[in-house]
ROBA-581903 format. One record per residue (C-alpha): residue number from 1; x, y, z. Coordinates in steps of 0.25 Angstrom, whole numbers, plus 2048, in hexadecimal, padded with zeros to 3 digits. Layout:
// residues N
+-----+-----+-----+-----+
!   i !   X !   Y !   Z !
+-----+-----+-----+-----+
! NUM !   X !   Y !   Z !
...
+-----+-----+-----+-----+
//
This chain:
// residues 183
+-----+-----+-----+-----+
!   i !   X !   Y !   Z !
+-----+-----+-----+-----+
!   1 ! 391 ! 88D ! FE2 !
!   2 ! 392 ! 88E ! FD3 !
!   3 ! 39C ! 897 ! FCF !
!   4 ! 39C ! 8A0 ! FC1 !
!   5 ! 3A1 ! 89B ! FB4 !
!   6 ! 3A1 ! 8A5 ! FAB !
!   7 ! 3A6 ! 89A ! F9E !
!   8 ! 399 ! 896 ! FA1 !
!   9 ! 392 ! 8A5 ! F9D !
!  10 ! 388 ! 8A6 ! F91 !
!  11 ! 383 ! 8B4 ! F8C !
!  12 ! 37F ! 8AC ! F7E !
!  13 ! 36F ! 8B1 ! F83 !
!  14 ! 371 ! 8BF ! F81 !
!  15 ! 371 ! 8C5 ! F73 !
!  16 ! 373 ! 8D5 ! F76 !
!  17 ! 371 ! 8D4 ! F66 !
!  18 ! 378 ! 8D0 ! F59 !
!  19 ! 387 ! 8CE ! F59 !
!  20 ! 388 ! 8D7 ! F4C !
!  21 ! 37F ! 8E3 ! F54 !
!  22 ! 388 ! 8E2 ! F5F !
!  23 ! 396 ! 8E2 ! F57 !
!  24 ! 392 ! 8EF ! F51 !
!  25 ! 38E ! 8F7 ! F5D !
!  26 ! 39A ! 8F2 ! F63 !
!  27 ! 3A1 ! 8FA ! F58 !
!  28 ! 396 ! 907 ! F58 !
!  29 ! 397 ! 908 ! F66 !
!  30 ! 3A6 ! 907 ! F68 !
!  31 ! 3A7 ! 914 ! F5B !
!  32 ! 39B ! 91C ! F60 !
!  33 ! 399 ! 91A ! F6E !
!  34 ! 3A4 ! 915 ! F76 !
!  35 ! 3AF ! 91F ! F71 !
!  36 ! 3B1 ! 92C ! F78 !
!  37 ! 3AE ! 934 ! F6E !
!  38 ! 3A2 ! 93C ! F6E !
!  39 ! 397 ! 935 ! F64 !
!  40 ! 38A ! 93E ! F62 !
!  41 ! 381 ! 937 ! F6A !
!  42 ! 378 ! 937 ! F5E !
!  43 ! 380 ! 92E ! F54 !
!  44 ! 381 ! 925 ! F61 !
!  45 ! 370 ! 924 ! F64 !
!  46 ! 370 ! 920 ! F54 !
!  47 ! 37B ! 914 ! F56 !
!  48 ! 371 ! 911 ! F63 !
!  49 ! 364 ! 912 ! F5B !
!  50 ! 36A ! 90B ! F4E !
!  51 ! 370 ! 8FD ! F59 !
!  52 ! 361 ! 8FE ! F5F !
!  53 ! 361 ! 905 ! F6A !
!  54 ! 355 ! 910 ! F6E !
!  55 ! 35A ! 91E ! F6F !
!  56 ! 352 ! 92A ! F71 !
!  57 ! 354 ! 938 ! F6E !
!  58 ! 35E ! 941 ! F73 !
!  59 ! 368 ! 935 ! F78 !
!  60 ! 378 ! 93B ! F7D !
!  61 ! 382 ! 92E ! F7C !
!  62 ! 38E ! 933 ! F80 !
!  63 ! 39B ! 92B ! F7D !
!  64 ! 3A1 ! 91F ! F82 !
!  65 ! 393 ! 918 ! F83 !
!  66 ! 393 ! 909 ! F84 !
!  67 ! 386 ! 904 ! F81 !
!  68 ! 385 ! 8F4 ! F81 !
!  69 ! 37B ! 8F1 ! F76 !
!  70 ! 371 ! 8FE ! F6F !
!  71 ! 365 ! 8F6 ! F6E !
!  72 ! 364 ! 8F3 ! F7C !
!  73 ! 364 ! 903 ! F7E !
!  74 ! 358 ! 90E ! F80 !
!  75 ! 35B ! 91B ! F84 !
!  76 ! 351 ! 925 ! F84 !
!  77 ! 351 ! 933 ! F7F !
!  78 ! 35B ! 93F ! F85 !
!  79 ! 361 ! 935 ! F8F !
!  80 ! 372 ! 936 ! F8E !
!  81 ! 37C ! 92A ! F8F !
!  82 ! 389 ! 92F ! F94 !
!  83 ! 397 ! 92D ! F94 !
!  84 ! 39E ! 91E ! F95 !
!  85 ! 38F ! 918 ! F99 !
!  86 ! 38D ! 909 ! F96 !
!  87 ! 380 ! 905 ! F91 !
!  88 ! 384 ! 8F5 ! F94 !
!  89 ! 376 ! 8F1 ! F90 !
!  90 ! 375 ! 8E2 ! F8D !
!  91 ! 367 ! 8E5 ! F90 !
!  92 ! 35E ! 8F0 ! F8C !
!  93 ! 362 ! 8FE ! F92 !
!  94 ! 355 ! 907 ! F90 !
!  95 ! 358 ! 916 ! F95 !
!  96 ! 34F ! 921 ! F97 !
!  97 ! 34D ! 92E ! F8E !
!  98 ! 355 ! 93A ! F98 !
!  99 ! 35F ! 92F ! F9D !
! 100 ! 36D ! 931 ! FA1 !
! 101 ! 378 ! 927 ! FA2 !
! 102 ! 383 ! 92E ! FA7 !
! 103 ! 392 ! 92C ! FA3 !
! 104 ! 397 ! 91D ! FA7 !
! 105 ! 38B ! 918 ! FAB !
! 106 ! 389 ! 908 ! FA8 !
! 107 ! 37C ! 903 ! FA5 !
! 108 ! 37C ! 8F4 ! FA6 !
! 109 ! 373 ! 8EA ! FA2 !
! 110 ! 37B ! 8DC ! FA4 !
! 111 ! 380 ! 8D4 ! FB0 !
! 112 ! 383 ! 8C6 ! FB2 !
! 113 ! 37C ! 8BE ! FBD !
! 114 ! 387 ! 8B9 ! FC8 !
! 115 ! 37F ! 8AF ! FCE !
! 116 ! 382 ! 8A8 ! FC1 !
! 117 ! 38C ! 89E ! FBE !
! 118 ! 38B ! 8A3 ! FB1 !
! 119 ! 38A ! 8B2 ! FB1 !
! 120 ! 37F ! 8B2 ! FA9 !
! 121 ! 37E ! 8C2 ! FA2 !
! 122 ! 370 ! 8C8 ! FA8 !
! 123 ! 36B ! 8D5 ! FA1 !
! 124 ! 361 ! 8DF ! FA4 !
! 125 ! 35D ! 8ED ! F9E !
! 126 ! 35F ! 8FB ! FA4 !
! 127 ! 355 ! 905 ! FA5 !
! 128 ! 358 ! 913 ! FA6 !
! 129 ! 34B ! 91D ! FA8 !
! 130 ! 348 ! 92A ! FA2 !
! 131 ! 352 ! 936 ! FA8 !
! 132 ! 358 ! 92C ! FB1 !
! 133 ! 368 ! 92E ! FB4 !
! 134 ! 371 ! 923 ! FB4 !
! 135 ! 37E ! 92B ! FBA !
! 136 ! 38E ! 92B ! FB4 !
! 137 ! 395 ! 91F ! FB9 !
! 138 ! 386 ! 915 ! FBE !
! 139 ! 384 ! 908 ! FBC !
! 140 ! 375 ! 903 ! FB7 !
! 141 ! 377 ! 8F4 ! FB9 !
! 142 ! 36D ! 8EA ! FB1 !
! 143 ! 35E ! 8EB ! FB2 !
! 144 ! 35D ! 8F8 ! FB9 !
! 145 ! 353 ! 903 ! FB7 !
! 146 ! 355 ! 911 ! FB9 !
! 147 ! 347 ! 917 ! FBB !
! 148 ! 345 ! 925 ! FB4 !
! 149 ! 34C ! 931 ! FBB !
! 150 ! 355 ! 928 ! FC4 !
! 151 ! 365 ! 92B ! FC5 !
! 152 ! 370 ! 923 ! FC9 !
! 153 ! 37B ! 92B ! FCE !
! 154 ! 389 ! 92A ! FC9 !
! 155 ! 390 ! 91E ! FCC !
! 156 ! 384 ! 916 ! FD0 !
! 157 ! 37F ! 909 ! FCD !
! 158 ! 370 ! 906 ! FCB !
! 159 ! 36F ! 8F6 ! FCC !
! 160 ! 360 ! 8F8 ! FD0 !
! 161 ! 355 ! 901 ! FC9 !
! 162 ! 353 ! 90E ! FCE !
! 163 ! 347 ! 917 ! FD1 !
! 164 ! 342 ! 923 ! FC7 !
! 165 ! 349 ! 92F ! FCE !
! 166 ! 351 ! 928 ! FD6 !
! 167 ! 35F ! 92D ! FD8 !
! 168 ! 36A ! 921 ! FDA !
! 169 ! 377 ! 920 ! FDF !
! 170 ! 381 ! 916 ! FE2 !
! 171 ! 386 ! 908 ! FDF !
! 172 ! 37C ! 900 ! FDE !
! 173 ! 374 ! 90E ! FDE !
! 174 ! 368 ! 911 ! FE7 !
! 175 ! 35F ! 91C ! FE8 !
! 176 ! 365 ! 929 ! FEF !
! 177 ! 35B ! 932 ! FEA !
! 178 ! 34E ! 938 ! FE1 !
! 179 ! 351 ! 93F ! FD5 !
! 180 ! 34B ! 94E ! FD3 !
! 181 ! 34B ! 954 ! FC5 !
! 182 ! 349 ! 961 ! FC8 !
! 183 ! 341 ! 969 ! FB9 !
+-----+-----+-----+-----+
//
């Protein structure tokens, strides 16, 4: 039985872009985003747009937003990103117009594959479907998809994708429910 040697781990292949682009979102994030303060949500989409990222109309960022990398980001129009979320997306993260990412919420893109002796870094992308709900304090773990309308529940941790107007809950989440939008 081979046993993990993580001297041996190389992340040389992935290139989330140029060191320099990198650098200076670091510092941008850290004064416009991160802080506690309440910057408009406006200033904030132009930073996002001006790094790359796609963002659509009518987009609320409220403060203490970690976002990995902006141009691995699409958010559609009206859809909210709350409070102390964590867009960790070392792959693309695409979310839907009408979405909303509730406060803590943590969507992930990158893993590292155990069977491994080396720990190799695995990425996928996150997908977020239009008016879906991704709840305060859930987990989206790399590669999901949330179809449009779907809801995870507080606290919950999708590690599989769920069904349009599917309601889930739990860790990892499973379906309790449909979802009813009444007009």
């Amino acid at each position: 039985m081979s046993e993990v040697d993580l001297s041996l781990y190389d992340n040389s292949h992935y290139q989330p872009g140029p060191r320099w682009k990198r650098l200076l979102w670091y510092v941008i994030s850290i004064l416009f985003f991160e802080g506690s303060w309440n910057v408009s949500s406006s200033l904030k989409v132009r930073l996002l747009r001006w790094f790359g990222a796609q963002v659509g109309q009518g987009v609320v960022l409220k403060p203490q937003l970690k976002i990995k990398y902006p141009w691995l980001l699409q958010i559609g129009d009206y859809s909210w990103i709350g409070e102390r979320v964590w867009i960790d997306n070392l792959a693309q993260v695409s979310i839907g117009s009408h979405v909303c990412v509730s406060q803590g919420a943590l969507l992930l893109c990158g893993n590292h594959n155990y069977k491994s002796k080396t720990f190799d870094l695995i990425t996928k992308p996150i997908t977020i479907g239009e008016g879906a709900w991704v709840g305060a304090m859930s987990k989206v773990a790399p590669g999901v998809t949330l179809a449009p309308y779907a809801v995870l529940t507080m606290g919950s941790v999708a590690n599989r994708d769920l069904e349009a107007y599917g309601i889930y809950s739990g860790q990892p989440a499973v379906k309790v429910k449909e979802r009813q939008i009444e007009s």
